[in-house]
C-alpha positions, 0 to 999 in steps of 0.5 A: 229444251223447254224445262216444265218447272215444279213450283210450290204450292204457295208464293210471296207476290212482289205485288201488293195483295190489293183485293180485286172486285169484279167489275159492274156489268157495263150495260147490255149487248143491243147487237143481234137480231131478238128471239124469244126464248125459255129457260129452265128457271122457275121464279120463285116468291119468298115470303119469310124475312128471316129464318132461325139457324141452329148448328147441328153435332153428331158425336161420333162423326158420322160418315155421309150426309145420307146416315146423318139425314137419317140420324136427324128423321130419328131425332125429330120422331124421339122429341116430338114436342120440342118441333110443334106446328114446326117443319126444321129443314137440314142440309145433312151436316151442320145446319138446320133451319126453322120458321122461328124460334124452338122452345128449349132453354137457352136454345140448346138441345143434347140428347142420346139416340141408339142408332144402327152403325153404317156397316151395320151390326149393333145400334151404337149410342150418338149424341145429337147436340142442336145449337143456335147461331143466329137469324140469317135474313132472306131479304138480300137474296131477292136483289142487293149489291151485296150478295148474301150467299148464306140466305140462297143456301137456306133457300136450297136446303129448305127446296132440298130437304125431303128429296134428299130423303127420298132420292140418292143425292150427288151434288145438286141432283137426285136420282131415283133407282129404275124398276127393272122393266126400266133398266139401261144396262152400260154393260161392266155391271153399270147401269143409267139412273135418271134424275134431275137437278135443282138449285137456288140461283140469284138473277136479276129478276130475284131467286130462281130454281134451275130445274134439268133432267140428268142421267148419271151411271151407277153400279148394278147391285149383284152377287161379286161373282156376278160382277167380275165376269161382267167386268171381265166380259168372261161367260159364267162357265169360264168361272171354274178357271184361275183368272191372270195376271191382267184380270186381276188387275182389271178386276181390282181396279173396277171394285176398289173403294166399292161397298159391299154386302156379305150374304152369309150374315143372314141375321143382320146387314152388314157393308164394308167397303173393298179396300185392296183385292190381294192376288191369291186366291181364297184357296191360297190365301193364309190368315191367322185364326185366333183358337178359343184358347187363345192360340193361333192357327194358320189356314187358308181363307177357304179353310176358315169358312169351311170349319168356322161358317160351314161353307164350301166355296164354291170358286175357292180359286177365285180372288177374295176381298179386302175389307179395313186398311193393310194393318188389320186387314179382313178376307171374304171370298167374292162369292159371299159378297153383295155388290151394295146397291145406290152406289154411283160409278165414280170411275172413267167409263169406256168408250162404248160407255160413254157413247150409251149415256150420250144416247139415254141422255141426249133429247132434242130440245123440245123433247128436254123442255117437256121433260123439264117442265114434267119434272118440276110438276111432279117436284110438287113444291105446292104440297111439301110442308117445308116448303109451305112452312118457310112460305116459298111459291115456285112457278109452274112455269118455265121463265120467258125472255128475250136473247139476241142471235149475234151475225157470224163472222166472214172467214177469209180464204185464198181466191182459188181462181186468183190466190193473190187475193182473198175471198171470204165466207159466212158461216150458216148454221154454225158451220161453212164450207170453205170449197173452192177457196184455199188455205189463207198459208197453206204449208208445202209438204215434201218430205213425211212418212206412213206408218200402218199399224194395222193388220194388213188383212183389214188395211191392205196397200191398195187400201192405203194407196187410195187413201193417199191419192184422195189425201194429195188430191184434197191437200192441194186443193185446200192449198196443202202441196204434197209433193211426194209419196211417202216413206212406208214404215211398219211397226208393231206399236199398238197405242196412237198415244204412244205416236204421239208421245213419241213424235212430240217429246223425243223426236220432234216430229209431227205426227197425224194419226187417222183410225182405220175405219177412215182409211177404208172407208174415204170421205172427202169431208174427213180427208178436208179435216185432216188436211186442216189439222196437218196445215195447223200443225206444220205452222200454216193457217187455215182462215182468218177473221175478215178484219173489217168485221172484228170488234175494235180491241183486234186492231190493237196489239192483244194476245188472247190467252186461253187457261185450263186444269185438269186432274189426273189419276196415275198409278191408281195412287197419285192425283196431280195437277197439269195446267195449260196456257195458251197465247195467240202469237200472232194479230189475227189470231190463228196461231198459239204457243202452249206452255204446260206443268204438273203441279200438285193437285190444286185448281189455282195456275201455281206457276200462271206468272211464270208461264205467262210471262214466257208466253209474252216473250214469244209473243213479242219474238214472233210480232216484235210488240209487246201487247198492249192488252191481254184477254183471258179466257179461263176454263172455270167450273165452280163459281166458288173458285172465282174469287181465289183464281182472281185473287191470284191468278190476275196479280200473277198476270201482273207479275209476269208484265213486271218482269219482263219490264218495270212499267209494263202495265197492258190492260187485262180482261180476265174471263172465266169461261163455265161449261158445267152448268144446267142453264139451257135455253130453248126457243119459244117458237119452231121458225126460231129453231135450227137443226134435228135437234130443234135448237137455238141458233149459233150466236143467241146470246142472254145478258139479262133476266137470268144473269147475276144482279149487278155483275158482267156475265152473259151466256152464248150459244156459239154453236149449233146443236147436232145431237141433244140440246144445245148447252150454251158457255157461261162466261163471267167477267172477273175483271176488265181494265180494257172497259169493253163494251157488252156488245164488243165482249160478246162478240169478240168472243163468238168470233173466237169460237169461229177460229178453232183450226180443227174443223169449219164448224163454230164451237162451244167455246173461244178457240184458245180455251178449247186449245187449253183443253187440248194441251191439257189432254195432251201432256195425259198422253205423254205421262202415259209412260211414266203410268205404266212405269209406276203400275207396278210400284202403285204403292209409290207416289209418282215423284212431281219432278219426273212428271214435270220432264214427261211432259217437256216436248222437244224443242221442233215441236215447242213452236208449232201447234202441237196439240191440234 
């Protein structure tokens, strides 16, 4: 069985640590037909050369960016004189920025401020100390080679600086509290906040600011009786009953690390935030309360409350709150605790959550470009004094470009008339519809298993005798043979993640799991897809790119590598890190290996050397060549991690070549693939637009006007927009020893997006990114066992080497396509 090895964080490379530069952008893609688009970037005019950093120190260290911003409000009114006919801009940390020089000896500046404590309470004494650095000159930031990031962050903050006070900030957006005739309730004491985002971003037509509207979740302020039975979902009379075990839990879950008020300070506000919700009640829970003459004394929380604030509780059987760590721990009973208000929901949302945010969210491109430009009006760049004083213009206008729409690959089938021969198809809109042809290596089922674990009164065995003959019938024609009825199992496992864990790591069987509402309700179309996933899965192939039509790096001997990290959260204590590859195994490329590990939590692929040379061995088993090339596709979501993952991610892909053999050196092309982005695109005129939604077509593809200056980055559109307004994949050229072209780059990666085996449909991203993505969420499912395991003992960080094992899968599965 495949081992899944823990490595440490840091590594000697056999290599030497030669710096690696991302290569200069090779030319433009000239392939495509051309669309006139929009994009939600702004061009700005930056009159002032240079600007005067001073470093800003607040002692005591204050807390967050929003209790410094309003530290520093105070300190500009307090010394007036010190910032005449000036308008200082700070970034709520360590840096202010000025127009010229402040008047003060020796440019230094340290004074005493009374200010109100974050948990509120007495003002306490902060010395604010402001110190100059230096000049940092805005003239490279309208377009050198040598990017000066430290001028585009003067840029921001100086565009950021009263949103920041007015608005609550995360990251790049602000969000604005609705009025109550405006309320989007997500149900759990949630609620939807729009605001919009903004940052400064270089191009090669200068600085422009990328506007987007954006919706995040938040917390209702309420009373925390309140909240705990919208969190339970428990009408408020059922509030006189003890809650179980399992509410508890739940309850604990949704309030930990929350801030709250406590209304029985009625003189002063005070917030505290929710370190451990204990198990008893306040009507069980002791403390020991200090006497006057120094004694203690033992009572229950409600007890205290009672004698020392004169309250009765109301729910005195309800669970209390704890505020500081479990050494001096402090107890309020919910009912005189305020959930505290601006407090965005950092934790997973439901499902039906999640659907009511895609909903509020999702415009039709038109309807998101009125948007947008509604935002950056009343954003009033034009009256703002920071602005006006750092002498910066933005237009009003959205900029206009031109992008290309690249031809959609021909997909090739079996002749369903004559299987000896092939028949291709072309995709229309992002998607085709491979009927009558069959599958181009349809595999032959004759021995597998139904198990039903749904109650028979909602799938019957007439219900489930349709849907088996509807799913014989479209496997056959999709070229799918199932011969034989299936063995009926019954069971009372509830999870189709415990299916899956089960099928994959112990049993080595595949699996298929199909919710209820399908079975009942039969859909052809549904029934294909399914279809397409077992044939994956069973180590068939569904189509192929037509070979005619492929740009030329497909007819050398390449394995397409797809790369991603994901964080996870188990036990509600320990963070760790699952990292996935996956390779093409095979010259067309439809089928793909994985390869995954947990590591501890980090961004950077511990182990990418290890993993990569066992997916070039497999490669080499399964074709009997070693590639001559390796193209990358790496899941990237900050470009502040390009430089560490090429550093040493594309030596580690080195390495690997030279263990499996000293002079192996195929040429690598390493592409990090952004998704997280709010660059959107819109087409200017509607016969240009495709869809409900009114969006651009599949394939539009922009590698000028809004890309870096001097780099290879390009944005596509590969698929077409169903719901909302497309977002097109950034992908940014880390290094290239292939020397492609733009317009081979560009296309091999649009035909990629066309091999995702799952569905007929072109997606967002090249299929073994996406593949990556799958793997990934994957190896979360099989560690759901070692979660619950370890609920229990949350206090216990989960050991790295048992999530190694829990995520091995069996040696029957290891070779096929697991993770479809």
């Amino acid at each position: 069985m495949e081992t899944a090895l823990v490595v440490p964080e840091h590594r000697e490379h056999e290599l030497p640590c030669i710096p690696f530069r991302p290569p200069k952008r090779p030319g433009y893609g000239r392939i495509g037909r051309e669309i006139i688009l929009r994009t939600n970037y702004y061009r700005m005019k930056i009159v002032a050369e240079k600007v005067q950093h001073y470093s800003v120190e607040m002692s005591p260290i204050m807390c967050s960016r929003k209790t410094n911003r309003e530290i520093f409000t105070r300190f500009l009114a307090t010394y007036p004189a010190h910032f005449a006919d000036i308008h200082p801009v700070y970034d709520g940390k360590e840096n202010m920025y000025t127009t010229k020089l402040l008047p003060l000896d020796h440019q230094n500046l340290s004074v005493v401020l009374m200010v109100p404590v974050e948990n509120g309470g007495k003002n306490r004494p902060v010395t604010v100390s402001i110190k100059w650095v230096g000049e940092i000159s805005l003239i490279p930031a309208v377009g050198t080679d040598d990017i000066q990031y430290d001028a585009i962050q003067v840029i921001d903050t100086i565009l950021r600086h009263l949103p920041s006070l007015r608005f609550a900030t995360i990251g790049k957006s602000f969000y604005h509290k609705p009025l109550p005739e405006q309320q989007l309730n997500l149900g759990g004491g949630r609620e939807i906040w729009m605001g919009y985002h903004q940052s400064t971003k270089l191009t090669r037509k200068g600085c422009m600011l990328n506007v987007d509207v954006s919706a995040a979740a938040f917390h209702t302020a309420m009373p925390v009786v309140e909240f705990l039975a919208k969190v339970l979902d428990i009408p408020g009379r059922f509030l006189s009953l003890k809650i179980s075990e399992t509410q508890h839990l739940q309850f604990s879950k949704a309030i930990k690390n929350l801030f709250i008020e406590l209304s029985h300070f009625p003189t002063r506000s005070r917030i505290r935030k929710v370190t451990n919700v204990p198990e008893q009640p306040a009507n069980e829970l002791t403390i020991d309360k200090r006497l006057p003459d120094g004694s203690t004394k033992t009572c229950t929380v409600a007890q205290h409350f009672l004698e020392q604030h004169q309250i009765t509780l109301q729910y005195p059987h309800l669970p209390c709150l704890q505020v500081g760590q479990s050494e001096s721990p402090t107890y309020f009973p919910i009912e005189v605790c305020i959930l505290a208000d601006y407090q965005r929901c950092a934790k997973k949302l439901t499902e039906g959550q999640k659907t009511q945010m895609i909903w509020a969210s999702a415009k039709p491109a038109p309807d998101r470009m009125r948007a947008i430009s509604k935002q950056r009006d009343v954003l009033e760049f034009e009256e703002d004094p920071c602005v006006n004083d750092f002498g910066i213009q933005v237009s009003e206008n959205m900029t206009e470009l031109k992008g290309r729409v690249l031809c959609p690959p021909h997909l090739v089938y079996l002749d369903a008339k004559s299987p000896q021969n092939s028949a291709s198809k072309s995709p229309t809109d992002g998607a085709w519809d491979p009927r009558p042809h069959k599958f181009m290596d349809g595999i032959h089922i004759k021995c597998w298993a139904i198990a039903c674990f749904t109650e028979r009164k909602e799938v019957d065995e007439k219900c489930l005798a349709g849907y088996i003959h509807l799913l014989k019938k479209i496997s056959q024609e999709s070229g799918v043979p199932i011969t034989e009825y299936p063995v009926f199992l019954t069971s009372n496992i509830y999870f189709s993640a415990e299916v899956k864990r089960v099928g994959d790591t112990l049993l080595g069987v595949t699996t298929q799991c199909i919710q209820a509402k399908n079975v009942i309700k039969t859909i052809p179309k549904t029934v294909a897809n399914i279809c397409m996933k077992i044939n994956a899965k069973l180590g068939g192939v569904n189509c192929i790119l037509k070979p005619q039509y492929r740009p030329p790096i497909f007819n050398e001997s390449v394995i397409f590598l797809g790369c991603n990290v994901t964080n996870i959260t188990l036990a509600d204590t320990s963070i760790q890190s699952v990292v996935s590859i996956v390779g093409s195994m095979d010259a067309h490329p439809s089928k793909y290996a994985a390869t995954v590990r947990v590591q501890e939590l980090q961004d950077l692929i511990v182990d990418m050397s290890d993993m990569v040379k066992e997916l070039l061995l497999r490669f080499h088993r399964n074709t009997g060549f070693k590639p001559s090339k390796i193209v990358v596709y790496r899941d990237a979501a900050l470009e502040s991690m390009f430089h560490d993952v090429l550093q040493y991610e594309l030596r580690a892909i080195r390495e690997a070549c030279k263990m499996i053999e000293k002079d192996y050196e195929p040429g690598i092309t390493f592409i990090a693939v952004m998704k997280r982005h709010h660059t959107r695109l819109f087409a200017k005129y509607p016969m240009h637009q495709t869809g409900k939604s009114c969006n651009i077509p599949p394939g539009t593809t922009v590698d000028n006007v809004i890309t870096h200056p001097t780099q290879f980055d390009f944005f596509l559109c590969s698929h077409a927009g169903i719901q909302g307004t497309s977002r097109p994949t950034r992908y940014y050229v880390l290094w290239d020893d292939n020397k492609m072209p733009a317009d081979e780059m560009q296309q091999m990666t649009y035909q990629l997006c066309h091999t995702y085996a799952r569905c007929n449909r072109a997606v967002s991203i090249p299929a073994p990114a996406y593949y990556a993505i799958l793997v990934c969420q994957r190896a979360k499912i099989h560690l759901m066992e070692r979660e619950q395991a370890g609920g229990s003992q949350a206090s216990e960080r989960l050991n790295v080497l048992q999530l190694a094992r829990a995520v091995q899968v069996h040696p029957d599965t290891r070779e096929k396509m697991y993770f479809i």
